[in-house]
C-alpha positions in Angstrom: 161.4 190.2 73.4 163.3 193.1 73.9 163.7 195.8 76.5 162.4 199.2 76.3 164.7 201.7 78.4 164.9 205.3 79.5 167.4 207.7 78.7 168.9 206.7 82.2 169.0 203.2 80.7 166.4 201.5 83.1 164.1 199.2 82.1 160.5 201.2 81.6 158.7 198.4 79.5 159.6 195.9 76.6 158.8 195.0 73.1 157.5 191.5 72.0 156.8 190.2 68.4 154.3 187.5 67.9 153.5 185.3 64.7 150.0 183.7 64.6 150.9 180.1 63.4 147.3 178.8 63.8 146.9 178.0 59.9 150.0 176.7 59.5 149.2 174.2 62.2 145.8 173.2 60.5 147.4 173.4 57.2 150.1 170.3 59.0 146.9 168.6 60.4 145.4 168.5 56.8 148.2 167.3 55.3 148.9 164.5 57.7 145.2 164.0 57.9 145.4 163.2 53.5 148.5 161.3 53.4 146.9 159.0 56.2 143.6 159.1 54.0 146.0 158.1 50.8 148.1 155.5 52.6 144.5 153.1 54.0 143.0 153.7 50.5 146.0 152.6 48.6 146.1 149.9 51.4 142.2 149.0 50.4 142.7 149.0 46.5 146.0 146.7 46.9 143.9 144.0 49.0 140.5 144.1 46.6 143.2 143.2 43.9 144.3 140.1 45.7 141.0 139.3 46.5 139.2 139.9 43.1 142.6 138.1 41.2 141.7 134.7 42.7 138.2 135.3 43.1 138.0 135.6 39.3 140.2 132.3 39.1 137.7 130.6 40.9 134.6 131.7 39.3 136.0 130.6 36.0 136.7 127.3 37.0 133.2 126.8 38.7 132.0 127.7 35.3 134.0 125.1 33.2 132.8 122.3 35.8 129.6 123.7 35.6 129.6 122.9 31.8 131.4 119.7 32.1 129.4 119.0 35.3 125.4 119.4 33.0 122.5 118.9 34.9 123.9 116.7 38.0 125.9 119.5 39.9 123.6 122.3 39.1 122.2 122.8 42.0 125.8 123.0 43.9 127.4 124.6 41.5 124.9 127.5 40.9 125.5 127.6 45.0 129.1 128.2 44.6 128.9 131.4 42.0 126.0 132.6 43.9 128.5 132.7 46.7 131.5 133.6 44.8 129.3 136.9 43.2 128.5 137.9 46.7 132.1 138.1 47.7 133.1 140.3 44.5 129.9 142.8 45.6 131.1 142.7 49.2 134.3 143.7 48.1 133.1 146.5 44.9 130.9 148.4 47.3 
């Protein structure tokens, strides 16, 4: 701000100058609002990797016992991947 004066020097008014910041604000609230956004999904793809890594361990070696297992563990073992396959949905959708 700045005064405005008369030729006798008093003070008759005064001058202001604004700047409208509003988009600049929402353009910092966007920004924030994204890296947040990028920070929980990186977050989310680094845990469905250590969850499908050992999930795929494990459904392999149901498998081989199921083959060396034949008919008497069927039942069980069919169990296990149906269980194992619901986790690795859970997690994909």
């Amino acid at each position: 701000m700045s005064p405005i004066r008369n030729a006798s020097g008093q003070i008759i008014g005064a001058s202001a100058i604004g700047r409208d910041i509003t988009e600049e604000k929402r353009a910092e609230a966007a920004l924030r609002e994204a890296t947040a956004l990028q920070s929980v999904a990186s977050l989310a793809v680094a845990a469905a990797h250590e969850i499908n890594n050992p999930l795929t361990v494990v459904s392999g070696e149901v498998q081989l016992l199921a083959r060396e297992a034949g008919v008497h563990a069927g039942p069980r073992i069919a169990s296990m991947l149906e269980a194992l396959e619901r986790i690795r949905r859970w997690w994909r959708a």
